[in-house]
N, C-alpha and C positions, 0 to 999 in steps of 0.2 A: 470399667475402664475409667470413668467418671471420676470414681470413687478411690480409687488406687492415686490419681494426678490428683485429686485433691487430698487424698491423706501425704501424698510425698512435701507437695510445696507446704502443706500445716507444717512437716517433722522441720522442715528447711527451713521456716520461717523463727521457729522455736527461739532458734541461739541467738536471731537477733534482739528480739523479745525479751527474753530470761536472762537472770544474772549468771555470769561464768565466776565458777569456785575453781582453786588451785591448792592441790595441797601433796605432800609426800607421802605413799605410802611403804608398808612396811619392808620392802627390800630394797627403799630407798630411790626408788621414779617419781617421776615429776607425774600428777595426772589433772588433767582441767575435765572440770565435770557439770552439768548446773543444777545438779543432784549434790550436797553434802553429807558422806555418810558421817551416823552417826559418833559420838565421842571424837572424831579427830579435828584437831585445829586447822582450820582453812582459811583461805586469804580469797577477797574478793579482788578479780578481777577488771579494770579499765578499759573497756574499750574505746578505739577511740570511734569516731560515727561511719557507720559503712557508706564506701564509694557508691554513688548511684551514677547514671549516665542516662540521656536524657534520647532517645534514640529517637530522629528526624530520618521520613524517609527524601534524600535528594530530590533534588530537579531534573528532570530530564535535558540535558543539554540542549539548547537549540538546534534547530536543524541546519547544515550546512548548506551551502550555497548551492551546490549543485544539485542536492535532493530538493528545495525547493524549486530548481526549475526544470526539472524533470515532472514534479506534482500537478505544475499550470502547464494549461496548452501556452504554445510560444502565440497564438492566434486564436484573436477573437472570435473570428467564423473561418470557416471554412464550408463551402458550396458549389454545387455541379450546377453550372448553367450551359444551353442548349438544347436541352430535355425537359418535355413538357411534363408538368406534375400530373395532372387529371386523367390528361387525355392521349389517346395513343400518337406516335412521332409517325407522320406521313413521310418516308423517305423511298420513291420507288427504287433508287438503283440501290437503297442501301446506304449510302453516302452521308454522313450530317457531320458537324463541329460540335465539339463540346470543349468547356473550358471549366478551370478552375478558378474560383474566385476566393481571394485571401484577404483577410484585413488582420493587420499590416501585410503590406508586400512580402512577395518569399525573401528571406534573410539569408545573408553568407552562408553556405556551408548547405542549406538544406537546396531539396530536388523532389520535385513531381513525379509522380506514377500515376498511370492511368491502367485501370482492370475494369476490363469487359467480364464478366461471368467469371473470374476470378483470373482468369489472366491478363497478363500486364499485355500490354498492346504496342507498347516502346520503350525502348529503355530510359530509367527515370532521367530526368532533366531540370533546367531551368525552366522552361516554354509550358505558358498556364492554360495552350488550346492546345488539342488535338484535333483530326480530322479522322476517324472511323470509316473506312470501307467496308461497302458488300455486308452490311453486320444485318443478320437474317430477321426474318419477321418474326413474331413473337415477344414471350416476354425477357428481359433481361433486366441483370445488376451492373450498374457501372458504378466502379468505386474511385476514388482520387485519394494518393494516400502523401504524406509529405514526411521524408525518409530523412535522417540525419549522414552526416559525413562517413557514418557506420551503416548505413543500410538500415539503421532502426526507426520502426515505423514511429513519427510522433503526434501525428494526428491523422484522421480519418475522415472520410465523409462517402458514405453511401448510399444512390438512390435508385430504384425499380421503375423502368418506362418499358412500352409496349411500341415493336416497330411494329408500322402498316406497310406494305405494297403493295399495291394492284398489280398481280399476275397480265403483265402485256401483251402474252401470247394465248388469250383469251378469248375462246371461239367467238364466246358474244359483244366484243368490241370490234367495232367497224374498223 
C-alpha cells in the first residue's frame, strides 16, 4: 500500500519536475508529452509556477456565553448544615433542621430542594432550612440540589449522617 502511494505521488510529481514538449503529429493533433519522440520537431513548453496553498488549520471559536456559564458552578460552595459529619444525629422523635448553605446567596431564578434518601421532602423553593419529621433511625443520604428556572439541577451537594433514638418505651427505662 506504502509502495503504490508512493509510486502514484513520484508519477504526480514528474510533470512538475520535467520539461513539457508540444509537438503535431502525423494526423495533425496537438500532443504535450515530456518524452520527445524521435526525428520530430518539438517546441518547449512554459510553464508558468504551480499554485501552492498554504493550508492553516483554524481556531476554534471562542466559547459563547452561555456555555461558559453553564461550565462554572454559579457558587462557590455549596453545603448541608445541621447534620453532624462524624457522629451520629441524636433526634429522639425524629425531628431536626437542616439548612443550605451558599456562597453567594441563591440568585434570581434559581430554587432549593431537599432529598432525603433520594426523595425530595418539599417542593423546591427559595427557603435555605428545612425542618425533617419522624425521619427513622439509621443511616441516611440527604442531598440539597439548586435547580434552574427549568428544573435543571446546577449544582449539588450530598452528605451521609446516622439518626440515633432511644426507643422510649423500653422495658429498661424507669
Amino acid at each position: 500500500m506504502r509502495t503504490a502511494l508512493f509510486g502514484l505521488l513520484l508519477i504526480l510529481s514528474v510533470p512538475a519536475l520535467a520539461q513539457i514538449y508540444k509537438y503535431t503529429d502525423d494526423k495533425g493533433n496537438t500532443v504535450y508529452t515530456n518524452q520527445p519522440p524521435d526525428g520530430v520537431a518539438v517546441d518547449t513548453v512554459d510553464l508558468p509556477p504551480a499554485n501552492t496553498v498554504n493550508i492553516r488549520t483554524p481556531e476554534p471559536p471562542p466559547p459563547l456565553a452561555s456555555d461558559q456559564e453553564d461550565q462554572r458552578q454559579p457558587y462557590r460552595s455549596l453545603s448541608l448544615g445541621g447534620i453532624p459529619d462524624e457522629e451520629a444525629l441524636r433526634a429522639n422523635n425524629g425531628t431536626f433542621v437542616v439548612t443550605a448553605q451558599l456562597d453567594p446567596m441563591l440568585q434570581r431564578g434559581h430554587r432549593i430542594r431537599f432529598l432525603l434518601d433520594g426523595i425530595p421532602q418539599a417542593a423546591p423553593g427559595t427557603a435555605t432550612a428545612l425542618q425533617l419529621n419522624n425521619v427513622d433511625r439509621g443511616t441516611h443520604v440527604l442531598s440539597v440540589e439548586v435547580l434552574a428556572d427549568n428544573d435543571q439541577v446546577i449544582q449539588r451537594c450530598e452528605q451521609q449522617f446516622t439518626v440515633q433514638r432511644v426507643h422510649t418505651s423500653s422495658p429498661g427505662r424507669p
